[in-house]
N, C-alpha and C positions, 0 to 999 in steps of 0.2 A: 180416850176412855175416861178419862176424870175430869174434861168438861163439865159435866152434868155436876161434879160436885161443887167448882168454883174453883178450880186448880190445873195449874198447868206443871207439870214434871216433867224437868230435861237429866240429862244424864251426860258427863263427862267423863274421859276413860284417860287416864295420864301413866307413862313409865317410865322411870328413873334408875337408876343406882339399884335403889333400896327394893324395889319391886312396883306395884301397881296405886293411883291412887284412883277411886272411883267418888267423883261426886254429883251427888243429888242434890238438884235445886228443887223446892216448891216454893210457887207463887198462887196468889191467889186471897180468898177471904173465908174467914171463920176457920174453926180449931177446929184437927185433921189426927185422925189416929194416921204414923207416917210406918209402916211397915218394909223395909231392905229384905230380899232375901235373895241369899243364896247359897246352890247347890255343887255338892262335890260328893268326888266319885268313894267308896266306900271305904272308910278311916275311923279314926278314932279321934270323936270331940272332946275337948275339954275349954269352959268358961272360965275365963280370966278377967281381972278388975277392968279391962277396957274393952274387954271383947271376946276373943277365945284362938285357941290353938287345934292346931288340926294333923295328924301324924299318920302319914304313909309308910310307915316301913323307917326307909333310913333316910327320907326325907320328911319336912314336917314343914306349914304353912304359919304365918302367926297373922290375925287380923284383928284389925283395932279399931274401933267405929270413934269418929268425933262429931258432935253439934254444932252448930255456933250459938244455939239455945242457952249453953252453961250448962245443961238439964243432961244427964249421963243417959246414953239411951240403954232400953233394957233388950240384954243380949240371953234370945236361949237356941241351943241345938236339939230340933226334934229328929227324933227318927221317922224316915221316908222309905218308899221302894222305889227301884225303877227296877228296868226290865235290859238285859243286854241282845235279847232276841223270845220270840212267841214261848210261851209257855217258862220263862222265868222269870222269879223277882229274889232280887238281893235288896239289902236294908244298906241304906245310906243318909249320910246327915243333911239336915238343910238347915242352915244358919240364918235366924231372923231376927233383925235389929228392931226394935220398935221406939217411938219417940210422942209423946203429943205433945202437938204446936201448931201454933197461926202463925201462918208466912205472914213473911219470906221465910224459908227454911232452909237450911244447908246441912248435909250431913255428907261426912267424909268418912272415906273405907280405906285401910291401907291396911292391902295386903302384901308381905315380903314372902319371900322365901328363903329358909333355912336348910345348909344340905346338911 
Protein backbone atom coordinates (compact mmCIF):
# COMPACT_ATOMS: atom_id res chain seq x y z
CA UNK A 1 0.00 0.00 0.00
CA UNK A 2 2.85 2.75 0.33
CA UNK A 3 4.54 1.68 -2.73
CA UNK A 4 2.92 4.33 -4.61
CA UNK A 5 4.53 6.69 -2.15
CA UNK A 6 8.30 5.55 -2.32
CA UNK A 7 8.20 3.58 1.01
CA UNK A 8 8.53 0.35 2.20
CA UNK A 9 7.20 -0.54 6.01
CA UNK A 10 8.01 -3.68 7.77
CA UNK A 11 6.93 -4.17 11.21
CA UNK A 12 8.63 -6.23 14.18
CA UNK A 13 6.94 -7.71 17.20
CA UNK A 14 9.58 -8.53 20.11
CA UNK A 15 8.65 -9.91 24.12
CA UNK A 16 10.78 -9.79 26.89
CA UNK A 17 10.78 -9.43 30.69
CA UNK A 18 9.57 -5.93 30.53
CA UNK A 19 6.49 -6.50 28.02
CA UNK A 20 6.38 -5.89 24.22
CA UNK A 21 8.68 -3.99 21.79
CA UNK A 22 7.16 -3.16 18.40
CA UNK A 23 9.33 -1.75 15.71
CA UNK A 24 8.64 0.16 12.53
CA UNK A 25 11.14 0.32 9.90
CA UNK A 26 10.54 2.89 6.94
CA UNK A 27 12.68 2.94 3.88
CA UNK A 28 12.41 4.72 1.08
CA UNK A 29 12.84 8.59 -0.37
CA UNK A 30 11.56 11.83 0.49
CA UNK A 31 9.96 13.30 3.79
CA UNK A 32 6.91 11.06 5.06
CA UNK A 33 4.27 12.22 7.65
CA UNK A 34 5.01 8.52 9.84
CA UNK A 35 1.67 7.90 11.63
CA UNK A 36 1.73 4.43 14.53
CA UNK A 37 -1.57 3.79 15.77
CA UNK A 38 -2.94 1.96 18.12
CA UNK A 39 -6.18 0.66 19.50
CA UNK A 40 -7.47 -0.56 22.99
CA UNK A 41 -10.35 -1.73 24.39
CA UNK A 42 -12.21 1.07 26.72
CA UNK A 43 -9.91 2.83 29.51
CA UNK A 44 -8.81 5.79 30.53
CA UNK A 45 -5.81 7.68 28.55
CA UNK A 46 -3.38 9.76 29.90
CA UNK A 47 -0.21 11.57 27.85
CA UNK A 48 3.14 11.38 29.41
CA UNK A 49 6.61 13.06 28.40
CA UNK A 50 7.34 9.92 26.26
CA UNK A 51 4.10 8.69 25.38
CA UNK A 52 1.15 7.82 27.44
CA UNK A 53 -0.53 5.58 30.05
CA UNK A 54 -3.48 3.67 29.88
CA UNK A 55 -5.73 2.33 33.05
CA UNK A 56 -8.19 -0.67 33.08
CA UNK A 57 -9.33 -0.87 36.35
CA UNK A 58 -6.68 -2.48 38.53
CA UNK A 59 -4.46 -3.01 35.70
CA UNK A 60 -2.78 -0.30 33.78
CA UNK A 61 -0.59 -0.43 30.44
CA UNK A 62 2.51 2.29 30.06
CA UNK A 63 3.81 2.89 26.24
CA UNK A 64 6.73 4.83 25.38
CA UNK A 65 7.42 5.58 21.61
CA UNK A 66 11.19 6.19 20.68
CA UNK A 67 12.92 7.53 17.15
CA UNK A 68 16.12 7.11 16.05
CA UNK A 69 15.42 10.56 14.50
CA UNK A 70 16.47 12.39 18.13
CA UNK A 71 13.02 14.26 17.08
CA UNK A 72 10.38 13.21 20.02
CA UNK A 73 7.40 11.85 18.27
CA UNK A 74 4.06 13.62 19.02
CA UNK A 75 1.93 11.47 21.03
CA UNK A 76 -2.16 12.04 21.28
CA UNK A 77 -5.11 9.83 22.31
CA UNK A 78 -8.35 10.38 20.36
CA UNK A 79 -11.56 9.22 21.24
CA UNK A 80 -12.87 6.35 18.90
CA UNK A 81 -16.09 3.89 18.91
CA UNK A 82 -16.16 0.47 18.02
CA UNK A 83 -19.07 -1.84 18.31
CA UNK A 84 -19.04 -5.21 20.45
CA UNK A 85 -22.10 -6.62 18.50
CA UNK A 86 -25.13 -4.77 15.68
CA UNK A 87 -26.67 -1.98 17.12
CA UNK A 88 -23.75 -0.68 19.78
CA UNK A 89 -21.11 1.64 20.04
CA UNK A 90 -18.84 2.40 23.14
CA UNK A 91 -16.03 5.09 23.13
CA UNK A 92 -12.63 3.81 23.25
CA UNK A 93 -8.95 5.38 22.81
CA UNK A 94 -6.80 5.09 19.86
CA UNK A 95 -3.23 6.03 20.37
CA UNK A 96 -1.33 7.75 17.64
CA UNK A 97 2.28 8.52 17.55
CA UNK A 98 3.10 10.78 14.65
CA UNK A 99 6.89 11.79 13.48
CA UNK A 100 8.09 13.49 10.08
CA UNK A 101 11.07 12.12 8.63
CA UNK A 102 13.11 10.86 5.47
CA UNK A 103 14.14 7.38 5.87
CA UNK A 104 15.49 5.29 6.82
CA UNK A 105 13.24 5.55 9.78
CA UNK A 106 12.89 3.57 12.93
CA UNK A 107 10.35 4.11 15.56
CA UNK A 108 10.20 1.81 18.64
CA UNK A 109 6.94 1.23 20.89
CA UNK A 110 7.34 -0.37 24.22
CA UNK A 111 4.60 -1.39 25.69
CA UNK A 112 4.78 -2.99 29.51
CA UNK A 113 2.45 -3.99 31.56
CA UNK A 114 1.74 -2.97 35.20
CA UNK A 115 -0.49 -4.97 37.63
Amino acid sequence: GYRRLGVTHTRRIEHDAQGWLVIDSISGVGIHQIDAYFQFAPCECSITDSGARLSFGHHELSIQFETDSGKAATVVCEEKWFSERFGSRRKHPVLCASATAKPPFIMKTRIAVDA
